[in-house]
N, CA, C and O atoms as a CHARMM CRD file, in Angstrom:
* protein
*
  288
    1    1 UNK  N     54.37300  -2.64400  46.83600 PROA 1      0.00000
    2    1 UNK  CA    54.94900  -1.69600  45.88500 PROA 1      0.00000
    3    1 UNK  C     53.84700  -0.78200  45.35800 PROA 1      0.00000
    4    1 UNK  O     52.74100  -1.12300  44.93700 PROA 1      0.00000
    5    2 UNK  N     54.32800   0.36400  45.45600 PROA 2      0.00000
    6    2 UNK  CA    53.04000   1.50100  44.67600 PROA 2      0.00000
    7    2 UNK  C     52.99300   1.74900  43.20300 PROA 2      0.00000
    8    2 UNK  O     53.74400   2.42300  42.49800 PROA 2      0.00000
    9    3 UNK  N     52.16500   1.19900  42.96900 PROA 3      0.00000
   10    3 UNK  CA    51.68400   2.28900  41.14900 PROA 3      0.00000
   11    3 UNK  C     51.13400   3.31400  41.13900 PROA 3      0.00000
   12    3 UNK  O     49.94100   3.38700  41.43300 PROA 3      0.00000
   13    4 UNK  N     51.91500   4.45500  40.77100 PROA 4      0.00000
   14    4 UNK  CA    51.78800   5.98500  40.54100 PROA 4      0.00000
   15    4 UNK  C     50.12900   5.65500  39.80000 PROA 4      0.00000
   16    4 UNK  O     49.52000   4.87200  39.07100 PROA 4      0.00000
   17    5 UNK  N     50.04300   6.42600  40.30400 PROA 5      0.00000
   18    5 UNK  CA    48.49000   6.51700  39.94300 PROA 5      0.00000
   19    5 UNK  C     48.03700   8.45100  39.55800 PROA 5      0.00000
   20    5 UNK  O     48.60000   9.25600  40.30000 PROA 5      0.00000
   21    6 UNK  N     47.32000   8.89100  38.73200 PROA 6      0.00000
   22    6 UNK  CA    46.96900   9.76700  38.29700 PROA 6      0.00000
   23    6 UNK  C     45.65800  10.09900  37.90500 PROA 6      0.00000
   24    6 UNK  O     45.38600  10.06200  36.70500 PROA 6      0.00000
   25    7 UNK  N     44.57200  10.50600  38.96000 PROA 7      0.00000
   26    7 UNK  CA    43.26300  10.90700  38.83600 PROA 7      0.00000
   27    7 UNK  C     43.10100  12.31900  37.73200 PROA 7      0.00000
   28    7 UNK  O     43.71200  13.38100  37.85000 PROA 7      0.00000
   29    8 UNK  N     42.41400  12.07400  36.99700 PROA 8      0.00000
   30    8 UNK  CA    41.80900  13.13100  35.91100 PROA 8      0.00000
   31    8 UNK  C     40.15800  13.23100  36.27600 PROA 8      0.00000
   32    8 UNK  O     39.24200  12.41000  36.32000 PROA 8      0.00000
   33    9 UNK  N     40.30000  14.91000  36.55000 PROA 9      0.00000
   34    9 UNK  CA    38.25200  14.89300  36.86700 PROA 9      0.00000
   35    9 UNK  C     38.41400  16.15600  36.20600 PROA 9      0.00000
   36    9 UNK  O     39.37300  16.90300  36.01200 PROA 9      0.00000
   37   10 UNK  N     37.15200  16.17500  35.90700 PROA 10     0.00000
   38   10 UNK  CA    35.77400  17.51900  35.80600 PROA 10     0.00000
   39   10 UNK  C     34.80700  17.29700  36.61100 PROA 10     0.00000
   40   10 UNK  O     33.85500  16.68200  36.13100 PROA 10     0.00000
   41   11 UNK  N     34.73700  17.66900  37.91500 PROA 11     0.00000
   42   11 UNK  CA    33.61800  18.04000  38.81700 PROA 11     0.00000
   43   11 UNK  C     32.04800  18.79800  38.46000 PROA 11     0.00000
   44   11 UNK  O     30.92900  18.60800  38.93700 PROA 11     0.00000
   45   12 UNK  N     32.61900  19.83200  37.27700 PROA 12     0.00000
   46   12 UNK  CA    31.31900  20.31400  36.46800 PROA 12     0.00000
   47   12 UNK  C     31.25700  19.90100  34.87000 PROA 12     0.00000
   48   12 UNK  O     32.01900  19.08800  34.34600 PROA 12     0.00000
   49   13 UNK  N     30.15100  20.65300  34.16700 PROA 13     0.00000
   50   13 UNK  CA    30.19000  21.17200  33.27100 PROA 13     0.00000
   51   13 UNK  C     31.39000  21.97300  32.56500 PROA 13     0.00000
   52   13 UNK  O     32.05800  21.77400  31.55000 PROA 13     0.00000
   53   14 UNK  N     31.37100  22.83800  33.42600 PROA 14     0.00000
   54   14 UNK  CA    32.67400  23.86900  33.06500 PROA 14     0.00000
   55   14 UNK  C     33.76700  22.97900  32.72300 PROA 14     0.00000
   56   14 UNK  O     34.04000  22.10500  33.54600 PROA 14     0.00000
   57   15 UNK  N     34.53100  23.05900  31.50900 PROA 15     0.00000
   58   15 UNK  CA    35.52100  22.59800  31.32800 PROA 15     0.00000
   59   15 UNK  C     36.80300  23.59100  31.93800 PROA 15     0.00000
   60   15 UNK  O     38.01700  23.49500  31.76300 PROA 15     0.00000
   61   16 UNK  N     36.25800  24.25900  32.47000 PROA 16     0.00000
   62   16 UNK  CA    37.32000  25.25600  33.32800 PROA 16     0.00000
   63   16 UNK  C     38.03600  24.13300  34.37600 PROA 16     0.00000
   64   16 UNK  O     39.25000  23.94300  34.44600 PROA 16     0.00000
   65   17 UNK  N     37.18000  23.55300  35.03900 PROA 17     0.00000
   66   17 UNK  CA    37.20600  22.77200  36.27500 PROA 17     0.00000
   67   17 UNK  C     37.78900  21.13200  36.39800 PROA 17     0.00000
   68   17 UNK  O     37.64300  20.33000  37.32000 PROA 17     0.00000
   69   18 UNK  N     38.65700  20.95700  34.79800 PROA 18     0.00000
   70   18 UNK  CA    39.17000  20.33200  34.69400 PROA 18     0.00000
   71   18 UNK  C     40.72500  20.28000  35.52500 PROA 18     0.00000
   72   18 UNK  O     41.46200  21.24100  35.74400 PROA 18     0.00000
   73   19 UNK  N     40.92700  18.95700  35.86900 PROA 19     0.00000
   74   19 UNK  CA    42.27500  19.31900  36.88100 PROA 19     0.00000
   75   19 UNK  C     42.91900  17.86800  37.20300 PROA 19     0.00000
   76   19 UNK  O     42.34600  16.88800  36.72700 PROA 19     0.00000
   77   20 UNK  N     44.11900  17.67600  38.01200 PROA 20     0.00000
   78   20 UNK  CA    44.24300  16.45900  37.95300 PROA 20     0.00000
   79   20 UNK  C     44.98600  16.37200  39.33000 PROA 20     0.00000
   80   20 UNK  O     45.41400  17.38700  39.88000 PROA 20     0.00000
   81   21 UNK  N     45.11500  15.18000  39.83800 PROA 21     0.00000
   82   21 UNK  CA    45.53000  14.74700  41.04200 PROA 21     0.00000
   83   21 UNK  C     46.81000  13.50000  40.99500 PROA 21     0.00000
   84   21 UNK  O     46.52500  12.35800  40.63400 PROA 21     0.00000
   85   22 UNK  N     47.78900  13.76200  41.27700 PROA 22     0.00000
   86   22 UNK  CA    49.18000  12.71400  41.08800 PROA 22     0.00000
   87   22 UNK  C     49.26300  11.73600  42.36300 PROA 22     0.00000
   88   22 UNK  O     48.80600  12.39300  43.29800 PROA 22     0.00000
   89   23 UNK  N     49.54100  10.79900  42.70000 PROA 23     0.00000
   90   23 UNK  CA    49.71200  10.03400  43.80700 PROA 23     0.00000
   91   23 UNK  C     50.49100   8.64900  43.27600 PROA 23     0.00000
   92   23 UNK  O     50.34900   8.15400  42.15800 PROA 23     0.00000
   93   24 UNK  N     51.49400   8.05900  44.53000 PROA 24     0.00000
   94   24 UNK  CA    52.05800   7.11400  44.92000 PROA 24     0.00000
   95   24 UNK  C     51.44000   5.94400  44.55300 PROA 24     0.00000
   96   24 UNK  O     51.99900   5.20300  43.74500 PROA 24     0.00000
   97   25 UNK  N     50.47000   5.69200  44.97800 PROA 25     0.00000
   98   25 UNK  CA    49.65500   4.42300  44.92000 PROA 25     0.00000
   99   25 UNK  C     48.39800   4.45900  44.63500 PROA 25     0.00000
  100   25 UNK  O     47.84000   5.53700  44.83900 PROA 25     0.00000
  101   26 UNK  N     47.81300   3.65000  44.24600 PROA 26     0.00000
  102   26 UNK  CA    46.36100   3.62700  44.02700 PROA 26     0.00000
  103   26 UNK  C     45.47500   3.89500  45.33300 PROA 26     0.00000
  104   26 UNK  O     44.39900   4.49000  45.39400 PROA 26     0.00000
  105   27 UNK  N     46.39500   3.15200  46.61600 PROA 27     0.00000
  106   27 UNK  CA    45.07600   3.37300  47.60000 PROA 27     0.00000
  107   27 UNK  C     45.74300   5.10100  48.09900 PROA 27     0.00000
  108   27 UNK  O     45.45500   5.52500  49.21900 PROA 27     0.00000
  109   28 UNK  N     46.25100   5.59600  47.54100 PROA 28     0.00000
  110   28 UNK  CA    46.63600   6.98700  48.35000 PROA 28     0.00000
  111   28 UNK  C     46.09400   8.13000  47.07900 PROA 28     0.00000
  112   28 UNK  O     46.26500   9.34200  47.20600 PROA 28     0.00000
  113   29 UNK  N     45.41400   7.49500  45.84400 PROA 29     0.00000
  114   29 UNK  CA    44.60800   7.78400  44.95100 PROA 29     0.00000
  115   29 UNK  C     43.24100   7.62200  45.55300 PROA 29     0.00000
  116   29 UNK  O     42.38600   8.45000  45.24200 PROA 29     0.00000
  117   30 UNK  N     42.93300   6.62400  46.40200 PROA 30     0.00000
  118   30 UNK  CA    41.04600   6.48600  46.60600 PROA 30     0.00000
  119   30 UNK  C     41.22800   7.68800  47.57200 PROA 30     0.00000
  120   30 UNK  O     40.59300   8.74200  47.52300 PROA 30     0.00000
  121   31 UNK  N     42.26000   7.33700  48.51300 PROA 31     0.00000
  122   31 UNK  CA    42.41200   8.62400  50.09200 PROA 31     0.00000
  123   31 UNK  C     42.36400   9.86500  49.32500 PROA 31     0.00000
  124   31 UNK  O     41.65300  10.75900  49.78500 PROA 31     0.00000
  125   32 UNK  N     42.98000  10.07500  48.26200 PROA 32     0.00000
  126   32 UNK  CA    42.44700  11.59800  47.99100 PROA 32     0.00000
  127   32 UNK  C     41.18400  11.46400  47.40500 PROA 32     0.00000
  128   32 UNK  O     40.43100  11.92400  48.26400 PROA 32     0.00000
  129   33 UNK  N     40.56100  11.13700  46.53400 PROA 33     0.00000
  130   33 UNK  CA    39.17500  11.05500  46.06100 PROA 33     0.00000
  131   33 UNK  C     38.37700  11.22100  47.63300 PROA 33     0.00000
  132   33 UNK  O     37.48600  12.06400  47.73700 PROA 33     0.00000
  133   34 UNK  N     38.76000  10.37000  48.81200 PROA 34     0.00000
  134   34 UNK  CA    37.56200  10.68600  49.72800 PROA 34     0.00000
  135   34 UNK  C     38.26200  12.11900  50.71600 PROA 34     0.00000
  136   34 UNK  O     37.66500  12.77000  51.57400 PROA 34     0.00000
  137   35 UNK  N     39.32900  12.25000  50.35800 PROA 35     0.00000
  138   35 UNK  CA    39.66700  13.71900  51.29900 PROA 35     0.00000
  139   35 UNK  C     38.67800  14.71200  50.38500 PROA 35     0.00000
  140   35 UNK  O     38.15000  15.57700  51.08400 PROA 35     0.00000
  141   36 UNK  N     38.28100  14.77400  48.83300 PROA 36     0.00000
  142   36 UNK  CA    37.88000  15.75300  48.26200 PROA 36     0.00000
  143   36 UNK  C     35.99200  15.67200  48.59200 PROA 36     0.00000
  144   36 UNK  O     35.07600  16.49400  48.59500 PROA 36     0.00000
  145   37 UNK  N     36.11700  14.31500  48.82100 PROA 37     0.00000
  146   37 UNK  CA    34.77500  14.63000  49.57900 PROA 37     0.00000
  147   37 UNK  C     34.50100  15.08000  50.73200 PROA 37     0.00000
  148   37 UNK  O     33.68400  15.94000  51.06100 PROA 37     0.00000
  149   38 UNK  N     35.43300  14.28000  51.53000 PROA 38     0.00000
  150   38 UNK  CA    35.22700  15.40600  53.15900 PROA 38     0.00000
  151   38 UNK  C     35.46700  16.52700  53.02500 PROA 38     0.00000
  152   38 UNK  O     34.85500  17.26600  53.79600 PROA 38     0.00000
  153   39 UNK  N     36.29800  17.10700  52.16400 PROA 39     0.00000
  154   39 UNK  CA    36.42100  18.41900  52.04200 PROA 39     0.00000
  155   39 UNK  C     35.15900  19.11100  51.66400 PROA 39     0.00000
  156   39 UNK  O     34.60400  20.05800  52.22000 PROA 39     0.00000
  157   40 UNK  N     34.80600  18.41000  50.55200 PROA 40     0.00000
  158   40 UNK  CA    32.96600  19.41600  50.29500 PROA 40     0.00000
  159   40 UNK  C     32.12900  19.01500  51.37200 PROA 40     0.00000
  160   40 UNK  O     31.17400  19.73800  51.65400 PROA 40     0.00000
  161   41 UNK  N     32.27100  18.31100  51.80900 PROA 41     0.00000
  162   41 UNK  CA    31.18200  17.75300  53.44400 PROA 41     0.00000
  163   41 UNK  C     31.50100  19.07800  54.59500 PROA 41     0.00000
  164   41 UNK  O     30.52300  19.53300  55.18700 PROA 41     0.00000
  165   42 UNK  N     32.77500  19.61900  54.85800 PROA 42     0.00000
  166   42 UNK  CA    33.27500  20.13700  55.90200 PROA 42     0.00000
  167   42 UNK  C     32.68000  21.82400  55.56700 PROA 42     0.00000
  168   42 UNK  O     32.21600  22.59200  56.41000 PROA 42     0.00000
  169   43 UNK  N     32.87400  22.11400  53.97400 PROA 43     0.00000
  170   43 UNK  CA    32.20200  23.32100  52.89400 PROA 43     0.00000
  171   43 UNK  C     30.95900  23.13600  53.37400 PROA 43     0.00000
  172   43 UNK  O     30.43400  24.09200  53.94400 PROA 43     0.00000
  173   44 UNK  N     30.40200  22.18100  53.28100 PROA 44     0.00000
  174   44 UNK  CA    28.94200  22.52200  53.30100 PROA 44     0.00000
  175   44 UNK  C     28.70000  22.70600  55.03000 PROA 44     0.00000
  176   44 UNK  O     28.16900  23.75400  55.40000 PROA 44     0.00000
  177   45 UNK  N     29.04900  21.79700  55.94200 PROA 45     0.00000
  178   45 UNK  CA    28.54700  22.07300  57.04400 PROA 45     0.00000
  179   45 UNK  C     29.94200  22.23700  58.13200 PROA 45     0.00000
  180   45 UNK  O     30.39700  21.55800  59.05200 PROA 45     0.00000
  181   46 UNK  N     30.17700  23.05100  57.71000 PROA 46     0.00000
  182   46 UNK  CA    31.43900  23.45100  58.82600 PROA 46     0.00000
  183   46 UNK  C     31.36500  23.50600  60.44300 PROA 46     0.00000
  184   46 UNK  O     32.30900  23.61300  61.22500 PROA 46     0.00000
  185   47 UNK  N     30.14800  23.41600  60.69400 PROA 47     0.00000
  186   47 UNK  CA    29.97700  23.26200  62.51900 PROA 47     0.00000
  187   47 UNK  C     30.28200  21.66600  62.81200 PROA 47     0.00000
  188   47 UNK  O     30.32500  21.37800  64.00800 PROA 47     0.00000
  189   48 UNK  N     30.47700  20.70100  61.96500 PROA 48     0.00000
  190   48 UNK  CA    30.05200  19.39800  62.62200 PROA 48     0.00000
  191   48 UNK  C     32.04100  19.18000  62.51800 PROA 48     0.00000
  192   48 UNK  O     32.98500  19.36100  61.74900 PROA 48     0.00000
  193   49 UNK  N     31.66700  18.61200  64.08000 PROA 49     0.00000
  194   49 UNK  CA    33.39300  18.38500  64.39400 PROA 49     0.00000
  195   49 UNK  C     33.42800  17.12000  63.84300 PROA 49     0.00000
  196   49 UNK  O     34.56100  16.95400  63.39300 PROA 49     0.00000
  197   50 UNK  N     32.68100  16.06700  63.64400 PROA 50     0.00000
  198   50 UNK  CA    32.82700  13.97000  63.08000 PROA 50     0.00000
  199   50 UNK  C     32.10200  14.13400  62.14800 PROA 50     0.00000
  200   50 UNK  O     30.90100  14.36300  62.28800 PROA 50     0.00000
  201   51 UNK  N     32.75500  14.03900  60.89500 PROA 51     0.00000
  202   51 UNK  CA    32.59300  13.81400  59.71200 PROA 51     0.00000
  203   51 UNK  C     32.32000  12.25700  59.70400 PROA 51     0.00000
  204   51 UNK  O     33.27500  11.48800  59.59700 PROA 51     0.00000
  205   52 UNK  N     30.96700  11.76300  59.81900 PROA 52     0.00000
  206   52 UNK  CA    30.72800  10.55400  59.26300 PROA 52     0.00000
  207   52 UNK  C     29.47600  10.62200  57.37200 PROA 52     0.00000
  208   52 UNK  O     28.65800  11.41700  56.90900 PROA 52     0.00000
  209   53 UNK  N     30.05600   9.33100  56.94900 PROA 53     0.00000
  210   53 UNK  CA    29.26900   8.96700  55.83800 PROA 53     0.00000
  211   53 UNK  C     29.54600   7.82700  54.80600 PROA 53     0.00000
  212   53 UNK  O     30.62100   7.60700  54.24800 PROA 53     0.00000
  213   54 UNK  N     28.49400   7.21400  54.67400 PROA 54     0.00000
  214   54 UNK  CA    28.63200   5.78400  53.85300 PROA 54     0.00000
  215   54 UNK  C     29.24600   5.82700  52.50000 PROA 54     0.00000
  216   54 UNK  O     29.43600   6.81800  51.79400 PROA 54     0.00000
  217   55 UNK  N     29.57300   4.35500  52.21600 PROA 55     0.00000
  218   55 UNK  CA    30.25100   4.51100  50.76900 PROA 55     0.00000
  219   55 UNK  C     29.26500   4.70600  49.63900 PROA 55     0.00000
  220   55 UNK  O     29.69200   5.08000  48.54700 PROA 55     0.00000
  221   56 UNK  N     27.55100   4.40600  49.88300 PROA 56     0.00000
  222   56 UNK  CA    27.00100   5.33800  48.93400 PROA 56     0.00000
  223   56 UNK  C     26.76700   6.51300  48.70200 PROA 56     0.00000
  224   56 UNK  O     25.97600   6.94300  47.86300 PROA 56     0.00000
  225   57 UNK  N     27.70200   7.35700  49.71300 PROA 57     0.00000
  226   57 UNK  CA    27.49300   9.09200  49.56100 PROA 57     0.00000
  227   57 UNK  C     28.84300   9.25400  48.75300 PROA 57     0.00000
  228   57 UNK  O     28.91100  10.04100  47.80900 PROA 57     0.00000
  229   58 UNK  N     29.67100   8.65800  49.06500 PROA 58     0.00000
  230   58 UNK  CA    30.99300   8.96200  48.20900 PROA 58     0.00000
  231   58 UNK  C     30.67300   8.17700  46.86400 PROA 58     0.00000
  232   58 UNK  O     31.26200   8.56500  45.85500 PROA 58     0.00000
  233   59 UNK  N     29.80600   7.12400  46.76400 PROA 59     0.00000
  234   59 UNK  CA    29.50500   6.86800  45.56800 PROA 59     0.00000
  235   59 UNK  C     28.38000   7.90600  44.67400 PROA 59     0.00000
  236   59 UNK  O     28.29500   7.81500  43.44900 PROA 59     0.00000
  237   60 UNK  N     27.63600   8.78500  45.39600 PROA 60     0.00000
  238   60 UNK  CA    27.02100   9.67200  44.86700 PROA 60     0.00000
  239   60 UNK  C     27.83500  10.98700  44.22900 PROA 60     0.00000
  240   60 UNK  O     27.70500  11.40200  43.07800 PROA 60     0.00000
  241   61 UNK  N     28.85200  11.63000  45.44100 PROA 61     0.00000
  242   61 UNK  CA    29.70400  11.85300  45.37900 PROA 61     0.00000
  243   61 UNK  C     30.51100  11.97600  43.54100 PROA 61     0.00000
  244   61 UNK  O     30.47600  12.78800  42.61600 PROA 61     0.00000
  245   62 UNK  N     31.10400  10.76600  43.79100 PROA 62     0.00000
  246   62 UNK  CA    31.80700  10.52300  42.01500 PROA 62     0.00000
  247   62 UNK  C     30.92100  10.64100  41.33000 PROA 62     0.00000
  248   62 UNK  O     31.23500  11.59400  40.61600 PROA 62     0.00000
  249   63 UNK  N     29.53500  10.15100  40.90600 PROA 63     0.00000
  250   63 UNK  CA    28.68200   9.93900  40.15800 PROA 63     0.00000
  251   63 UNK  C     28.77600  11.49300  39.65200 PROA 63     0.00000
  252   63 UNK  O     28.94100  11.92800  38.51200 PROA 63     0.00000
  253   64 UNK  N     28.62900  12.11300  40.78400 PROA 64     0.00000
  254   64 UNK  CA    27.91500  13.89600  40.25200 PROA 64     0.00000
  255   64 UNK  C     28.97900  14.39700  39.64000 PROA 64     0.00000
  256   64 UNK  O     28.94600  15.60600  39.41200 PROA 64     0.00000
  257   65 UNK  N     30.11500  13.66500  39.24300 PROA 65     0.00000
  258   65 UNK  CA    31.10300  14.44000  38.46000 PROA 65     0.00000
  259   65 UNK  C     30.59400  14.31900  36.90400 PROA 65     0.00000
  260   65 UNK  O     29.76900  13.53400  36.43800 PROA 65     0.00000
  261   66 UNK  N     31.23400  15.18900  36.35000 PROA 66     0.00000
  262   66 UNK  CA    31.12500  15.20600  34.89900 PROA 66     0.00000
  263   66 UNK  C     32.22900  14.07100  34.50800 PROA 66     0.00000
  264   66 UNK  O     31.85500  13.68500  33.40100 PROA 66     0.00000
  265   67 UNK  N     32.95400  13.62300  34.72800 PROA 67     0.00000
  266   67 UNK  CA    34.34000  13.01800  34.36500 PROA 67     0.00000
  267   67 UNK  C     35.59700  12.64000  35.59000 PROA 67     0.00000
  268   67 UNK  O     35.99900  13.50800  36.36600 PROA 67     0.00000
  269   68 UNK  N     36.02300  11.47500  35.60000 PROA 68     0.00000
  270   68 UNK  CA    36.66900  10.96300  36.53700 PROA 68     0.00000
  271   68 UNK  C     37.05600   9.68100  36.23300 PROA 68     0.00000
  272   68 UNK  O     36.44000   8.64500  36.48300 PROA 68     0.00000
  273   69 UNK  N     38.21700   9.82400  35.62500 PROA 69     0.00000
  274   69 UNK  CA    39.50900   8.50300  35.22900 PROA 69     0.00000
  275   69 UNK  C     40.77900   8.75400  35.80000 PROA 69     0.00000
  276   69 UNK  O     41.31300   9.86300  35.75100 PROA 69     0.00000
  277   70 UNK  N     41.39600   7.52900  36.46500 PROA 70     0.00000
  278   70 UNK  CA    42.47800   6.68200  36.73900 PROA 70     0.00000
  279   70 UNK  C     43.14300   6.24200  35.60200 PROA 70     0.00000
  280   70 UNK  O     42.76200   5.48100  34.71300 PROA 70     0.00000
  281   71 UNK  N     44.60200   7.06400  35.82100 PROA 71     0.00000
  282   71 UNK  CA    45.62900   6.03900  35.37200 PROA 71     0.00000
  283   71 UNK  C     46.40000   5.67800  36.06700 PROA 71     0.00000
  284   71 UNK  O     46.92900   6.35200  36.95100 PROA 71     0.00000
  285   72 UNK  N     46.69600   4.13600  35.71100 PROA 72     0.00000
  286   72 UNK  CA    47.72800   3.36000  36.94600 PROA 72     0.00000
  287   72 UNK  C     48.70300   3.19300  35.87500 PROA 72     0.00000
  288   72 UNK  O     49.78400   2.64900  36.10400 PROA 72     0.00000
Protein backbone atom coordinates (compact mmCIF):
# COMPACT_ATOMS: atom_id res chain seq x y z
CA UNK A 1 0.00 0.00 0.00
CA UNK A 2 1.38 3.57 -0.82
CA UNK A 3 1.73 6.60 1.55
CA UNK A 4 1.31 9.78 -0.39
CA UNK A 5 4.30 11.22 0.29
CA UNK A 6 5.20 15.02 -0.30
CA UNK A 7 8.86 16.31 -0.78
CA UNK A 8 9.39 20.09 0.23
CA UNK A 9 13.00 21.57 -0.99
CA UNK A 10 14.99 24.73 -1.45
CA UNK A 11 17.84 23.72 -3.66
CA UNK A 12 19.34 27.36 -2.96
CA UNK A 13 19.55 30.20 -0.93
CA UNK A 14 16.98 31.89 -2.94
CA UNK A 15 13.84 31.41 -1.33
CA UNK A 16 12.51 31.86 -4.84
CA UNK A 17 13.51 28.18 -5.43
CA UNK A 18 11.30 26.88 -3.02
CA UNK A 19 8.93 24.14 -4.55
CA UNK A 20 7.44 20.90 -3.86
CA UNK A 21 7.09 17.44 -5.29
CA UNK A 22 3.67 15.12 -4.66
CA UNK A 23 3.99 11.30 -5.06
CA UNK A 24 2.15 7.92 -4.43
CA UNK A 25 4.58 6.34 -2.28
CA UNK A 26 7.56 6.94 -0.53
CA UNK A 27 9.75 4.82 -2.80
CA UNK A 28 8.29 6.81 -5.96
CA UNK A 29 9.31 9.91 -3.58
CA UNK A 30 13.23 8.62 -3.35
CA UNK A 31 12.74 7.85 -7.57
CA UNK A 32 12.03 11.41 -7.92
CA UNK A 33 14.70 12.83 -5.55
CA UNK A 34 17.23 10.63 -7.77
CA UNK A 35 15.49 11.57 -11.26
CA UNK A 36 16.32 15.34 -9.98
CA UNK A 37 19.71 14.30 -9.70
CA UNK A 38 20.18 12.62 -12.95
CA UNK A 39 18.61 15.37 -14.26
CA UNK A 40 21.43 17.89 -12.99
CA UNK A 41 24.05 15.06 -13.96
CA UNK A 42 22.58 14.96 -17.69
CA UNK A 43 22.69 19.45 -17.31
CA UNK A 44 25.97 19.24 -16.53
CA UNK A 45 27.36 16.69 -18.96
CA UNK A 46 24.98 16.08 -21.68
CA UNK A 47 27.37 13.97 -24.06
CA UNK A 48 27.49 10.93 -21.67
CA UNK A 49 24.78 8.40 -22.93
CA UNK A 50 25.17 5.94 -19.01
CA UNK A 51 24.52 7.93 -16.36
CA UNK A 52 26.34 6.08 -13.60
CA UNK A 53 26.91 7.25 -9.77
CA UNK A 54 27.14 6.16 -6.14
CA UNK A 55 24.82 6.74 -3.30
CA UNK A 56 27.43 9.15 -1.89
CA UNK A 57 26.96 11.54 -4.86
CA UNK A 58 23.24 11.56 -4.38
CA UNK A 59 24.07 11.87 -0.80
CA UNK A 60 26.15 14.95 -1.64
CA UNK A 61 23.61 15.77 -3.90
CA UNK A 62 20.75 16.38 -0.90
CA UNK A 63 23.30 17.70 1.41
CA UNK A 64 23.89 20.82 -1.07
CA UNK A 65 20.33 21.69 -0.64
CA UNK A 66 19.33 24.45 1.52
CA UNK A 67 16.19 22.45 2.76
CA UNK A 68 14.61 19.09 2.05
CA UNK A 69 11.63 17.43 4.11
CA UNK A 70 9.25 14.51 3.63
CA UNK A 71 5.88 14.22 4.51
CA UNK A 72 4.38 10.79 4.69
Amino acid sequence: AGRHTIILMQPSQNRATRTFMDFDSVNHALDGICGLYERKIRNINPMIGNLTYDISDLYNFIDGMTDISALV
